[in-house]
C-alpha positions in Angstrom: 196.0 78.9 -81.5 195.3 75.5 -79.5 194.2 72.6 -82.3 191.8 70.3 -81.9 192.1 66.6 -80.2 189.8 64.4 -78.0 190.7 64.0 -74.2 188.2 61.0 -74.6 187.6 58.0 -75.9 187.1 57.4 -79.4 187.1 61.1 -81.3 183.9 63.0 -79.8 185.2 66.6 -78.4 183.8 67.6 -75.4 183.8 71.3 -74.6 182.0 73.9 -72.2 179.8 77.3 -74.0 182.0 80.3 -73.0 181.0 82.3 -70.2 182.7 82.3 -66.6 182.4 78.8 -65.6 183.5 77.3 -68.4 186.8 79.8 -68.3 187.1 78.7 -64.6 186.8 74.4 -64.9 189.5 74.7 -67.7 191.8 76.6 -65.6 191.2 74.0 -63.2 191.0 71.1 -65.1 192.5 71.0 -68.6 192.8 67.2 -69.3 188.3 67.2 -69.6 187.3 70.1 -71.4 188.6 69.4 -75.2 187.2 73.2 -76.3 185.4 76.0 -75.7 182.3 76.8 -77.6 182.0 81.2 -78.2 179.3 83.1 -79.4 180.0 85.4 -82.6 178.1 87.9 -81.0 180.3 87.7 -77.9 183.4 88.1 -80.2 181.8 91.2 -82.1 181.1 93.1 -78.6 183.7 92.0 -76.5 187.3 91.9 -78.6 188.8 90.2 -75.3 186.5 87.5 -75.8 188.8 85.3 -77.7 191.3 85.3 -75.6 190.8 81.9 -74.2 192.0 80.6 -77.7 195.9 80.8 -76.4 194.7 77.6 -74.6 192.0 75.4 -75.6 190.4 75.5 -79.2 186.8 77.3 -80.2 184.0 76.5 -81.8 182.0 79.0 -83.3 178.2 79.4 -82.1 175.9 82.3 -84.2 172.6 83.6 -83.6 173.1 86.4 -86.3 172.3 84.7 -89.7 168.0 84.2 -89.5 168.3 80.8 -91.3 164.3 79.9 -91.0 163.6 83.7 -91.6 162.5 85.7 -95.1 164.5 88.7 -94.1 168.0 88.3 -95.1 170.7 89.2 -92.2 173.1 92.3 -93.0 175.6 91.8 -95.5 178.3 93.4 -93.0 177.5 90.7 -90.0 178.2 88.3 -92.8 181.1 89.6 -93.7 182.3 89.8 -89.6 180.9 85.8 -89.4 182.9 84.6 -92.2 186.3 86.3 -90.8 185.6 84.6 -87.4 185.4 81.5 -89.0 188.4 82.2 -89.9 190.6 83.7 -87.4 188.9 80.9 -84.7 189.7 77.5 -87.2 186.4 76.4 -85.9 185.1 73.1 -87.7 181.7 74.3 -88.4 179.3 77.3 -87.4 176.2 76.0 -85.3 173.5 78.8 -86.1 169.6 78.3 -84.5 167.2 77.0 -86.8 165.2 80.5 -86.1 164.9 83.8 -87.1 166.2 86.8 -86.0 165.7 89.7 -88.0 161.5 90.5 -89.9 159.9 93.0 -91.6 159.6 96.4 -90.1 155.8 96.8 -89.3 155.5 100.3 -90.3 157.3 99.1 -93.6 155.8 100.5 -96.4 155.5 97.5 -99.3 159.0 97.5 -101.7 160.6 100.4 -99.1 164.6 99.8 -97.9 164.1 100.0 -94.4 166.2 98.1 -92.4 164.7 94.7 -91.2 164.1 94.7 -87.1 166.3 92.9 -85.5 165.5 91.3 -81.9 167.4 90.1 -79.8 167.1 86.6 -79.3 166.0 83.7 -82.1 162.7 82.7 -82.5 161.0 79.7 -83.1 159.6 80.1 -86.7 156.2 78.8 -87.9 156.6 75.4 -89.2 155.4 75.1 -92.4 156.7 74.5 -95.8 156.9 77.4 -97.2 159.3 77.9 -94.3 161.6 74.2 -95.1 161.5 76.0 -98.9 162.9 79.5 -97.6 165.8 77.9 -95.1 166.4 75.8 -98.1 167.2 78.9 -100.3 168.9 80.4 -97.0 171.2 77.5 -96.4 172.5 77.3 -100.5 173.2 81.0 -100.2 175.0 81.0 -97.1 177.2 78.2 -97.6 178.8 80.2 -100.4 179.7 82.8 -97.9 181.8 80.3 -95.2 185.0 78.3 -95.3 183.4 75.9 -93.1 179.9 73.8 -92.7 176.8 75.4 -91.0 175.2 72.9 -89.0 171.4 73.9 -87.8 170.3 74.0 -84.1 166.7 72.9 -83.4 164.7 76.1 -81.1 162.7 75.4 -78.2 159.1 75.6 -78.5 157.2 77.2 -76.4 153.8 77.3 -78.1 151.8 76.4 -81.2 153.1 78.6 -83.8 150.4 80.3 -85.6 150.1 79.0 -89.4 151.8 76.0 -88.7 151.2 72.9 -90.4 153.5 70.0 -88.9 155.3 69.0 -85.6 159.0 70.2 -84.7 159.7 66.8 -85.2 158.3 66.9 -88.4 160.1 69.8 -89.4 163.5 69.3 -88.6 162.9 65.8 -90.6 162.2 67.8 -93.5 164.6 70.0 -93.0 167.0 67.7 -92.6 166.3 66.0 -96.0 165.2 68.9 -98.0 168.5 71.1 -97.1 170.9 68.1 -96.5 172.1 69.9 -93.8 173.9 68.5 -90.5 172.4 69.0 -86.8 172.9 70.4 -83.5 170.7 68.7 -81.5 170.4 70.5 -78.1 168.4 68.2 -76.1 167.7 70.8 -73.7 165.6 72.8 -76.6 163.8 69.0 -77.3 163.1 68.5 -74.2 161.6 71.8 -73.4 159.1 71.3 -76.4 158.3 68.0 -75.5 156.8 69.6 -72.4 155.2 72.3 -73.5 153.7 70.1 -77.0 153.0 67.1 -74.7 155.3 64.4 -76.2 156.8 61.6 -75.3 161.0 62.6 -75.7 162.1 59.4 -75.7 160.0 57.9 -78.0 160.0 61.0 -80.4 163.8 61.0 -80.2 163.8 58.2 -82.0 162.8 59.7 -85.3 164.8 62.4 -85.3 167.2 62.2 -88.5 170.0 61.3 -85.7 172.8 59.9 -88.4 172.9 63.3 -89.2 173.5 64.9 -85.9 177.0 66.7 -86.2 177.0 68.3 -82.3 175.2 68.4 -79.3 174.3 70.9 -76.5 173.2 70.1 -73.2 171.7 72.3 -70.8 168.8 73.4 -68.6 165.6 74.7 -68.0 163.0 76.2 -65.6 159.0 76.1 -65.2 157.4 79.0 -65.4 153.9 80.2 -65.4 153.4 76.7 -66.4 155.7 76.1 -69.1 159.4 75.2 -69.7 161.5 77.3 -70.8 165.4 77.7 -72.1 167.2 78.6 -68.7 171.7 78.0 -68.8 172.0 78.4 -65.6 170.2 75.2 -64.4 172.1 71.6 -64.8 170.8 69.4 -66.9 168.3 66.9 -65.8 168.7 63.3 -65.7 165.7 62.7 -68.5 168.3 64.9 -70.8 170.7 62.1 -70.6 168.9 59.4 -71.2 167.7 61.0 -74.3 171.9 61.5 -74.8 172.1 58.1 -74.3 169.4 56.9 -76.8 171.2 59.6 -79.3 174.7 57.7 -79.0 173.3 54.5 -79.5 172.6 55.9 -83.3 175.1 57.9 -84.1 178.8 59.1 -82.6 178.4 62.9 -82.0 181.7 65.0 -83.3 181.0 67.6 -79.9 178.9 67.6 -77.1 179.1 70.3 -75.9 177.6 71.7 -71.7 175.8 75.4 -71.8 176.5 76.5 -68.6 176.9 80.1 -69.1 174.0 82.0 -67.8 175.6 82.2 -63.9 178.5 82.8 -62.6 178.3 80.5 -59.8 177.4 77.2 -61.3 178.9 74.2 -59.0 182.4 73.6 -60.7 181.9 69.8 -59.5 178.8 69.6 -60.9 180.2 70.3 -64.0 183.0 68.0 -63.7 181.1 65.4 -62.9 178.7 65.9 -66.1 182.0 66.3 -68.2 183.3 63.1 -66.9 180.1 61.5 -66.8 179.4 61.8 -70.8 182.9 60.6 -71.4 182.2 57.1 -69.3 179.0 57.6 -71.6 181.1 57.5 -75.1 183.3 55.4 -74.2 
C-alpha cells in the first residue's frame, strides 16, 4: 500500500476521484497526481476497485452514512465503512452533508421496516432541528471510525421546503455546533449560488474556511434552467477564483479534481488543471 507525500509545494495532496480518467493520467503521469480519491460504494460493488492502491494512495469518499438525515444508515454498511477505513489508511472519510436513507411512506408509526434508501444524497431542509440531528449523527458516528469524518456541503437545487436559513447559514452552524471539519466542493457552491442567486465570491467569504480540511473541484451543466452537479464537465474558471479566494484563508490538506462521470475527459485538460492548482499553492 502506497503512503501518502505531496508532489507539490508546501504539504497540500492533490489527487484525481476514481473512475477511468483518473486511472489513466496516473499511468501517464505519476510525479502530479499525489492520490486517488474512491468511493466506498465503489469498493463494496466492485472488489477490483482497489486495486489502484499498489500505486498511489486513497482517500476514502462515502455517500452511505445519511449525516443530515433522522433515519439512521444500516448497522452492516457501518460495519463495511469502518473496515475500509481501515484496509485503505485513508486520512479521513469525506461523507455529503445529506441524506440518504427516510422513512418508508407506507410505514406504519413505531413499525421495523427498513428505511428507503435512494440512490443519490440529497440536499436536506435547512433548519435547526436538522444542525441538532447531524449533531447527534456526527457524536455517534465518530465512535464508529479510526479516522475523522469531514462533511461535504450538497448542491442546491431549490428552496427546501421548511427551511429556515441559507446554505451558507447552515454549514456555519454546522460548522460550529458539530466542530466538524469541511469538504468544500466549490463545484456544489457554485451550483447553488446560481440557482439561490448569490454572489459566490462574496458569500465565500463567510464560509467557516479555517476549517476546510479538503476540496473537490468539478463541473456542472444548465438544464431546464438551472445548474446542476454534472463530473463530466471541467471546471469553470469562476470555480477557481473561488479556489483562489479559499487559499488565501486557509492551506487545504487535498484538493482533489472529480472527473469521473466520462471516460473520455481530455487527459491535457486534466493535466493542466493538476499543474495549474499546484502553481496556485505554491
Amino acid at each position: 500500500m502506497k503512503y501518502f507525500k505531496a508532489k507539490s509545494t508546501g504539504s497540500t495532496l492533490i489527487g484525481l476521484a476514481y473512475g477511468p480518467v483518473a486511472l489513466n493520467t496516473f499511468k501517464a503521469n505519476e510525479d502530479i497526481v499525489d492520490y486517488i480519491e474512491v468511493p466506498f460504494e465503489q469498493l463494496h460493488h466492485d472488489q477490483g476497485a482497489g486495486e489502484f492502491q499498489k500505486l498511489v494512495p486513497a482517500i476514502l469518499h462515502c455517500a452511505s452514512m445519511s449525516v443530515a438525515g433522522f433515519v439512521p444508515p444500516l448497522e452492516n454498511t457501518l460495519l463495511e465503512i469502518a473496515q475500509e477505513a481501515v484496509r485503505t489508511g485513508t486520512p479521513w472519510i469525506g461523507e455529503h452533508l445529506a441524506y440518504i436513507s427516510a422513512d418508508r411512506i407506507s410505514a406504519a408509526p413505531g413499525s421495523q421496516d427498513s428505511p428507503t434508501m435512494l440512490s443519490y444524497t440529497v440536499c436536506p431542509q435547512l433548519s435547526e432541528q436538522t444542525i441538532q440531528r447531524t449533531s447527534k449523527n456526527l457524536a455517534f458516528l465518530r465512535e464508529r471510525f479510526s479516522v475523522p469524518i469531514i462533511v461535504e456541503n450538497s448542491p442546491q437545487y431549490f428552496n427546501i421546503p421548511g427551511s429556515e436559513m441559507s446554505m451558507i447559514d447552515f454549514i456555519i452552524e454546522v460548522a460550529n455546533e458539530c466542530g466538524v471539519g469541511l469538504l468544500l466542493d466549490l463545484s456544489h457552491f457554485l451550483i447553488t449560488a446560481i440557482n439561490m442567486e448569490f454572489d459566490p465570491v462574496k458569500e465565500v467569504k463567510r464560509l467557516p474556511l479555517d476549517k476546510v480540511v479538503e476540496v473537490h473541484l468539478s463541473g456542472y451543466s444548465i438544464q431546464a434552467g438551472r445548474a446542476w452537479d454534472d463530473h463530466s464537465n471541467p471546471a469553470p474558471e469562476l470555480e477557481f477564483q473561488l479556489f483562489k479566494e479559499v487559499i488565501r484563508h486557509v492551506r487545504p490538506q487535498a484538493v482533489t479534481f472529480e472527473y469521473n462521470w466520462g471516460v473520455d475527459f481530455p487527459q491535457d485538460l486534466v493535466i493542466y488543471h493538476l499543474t495549474r492548482v499546484r502553481e496556485m499553492l505554491s
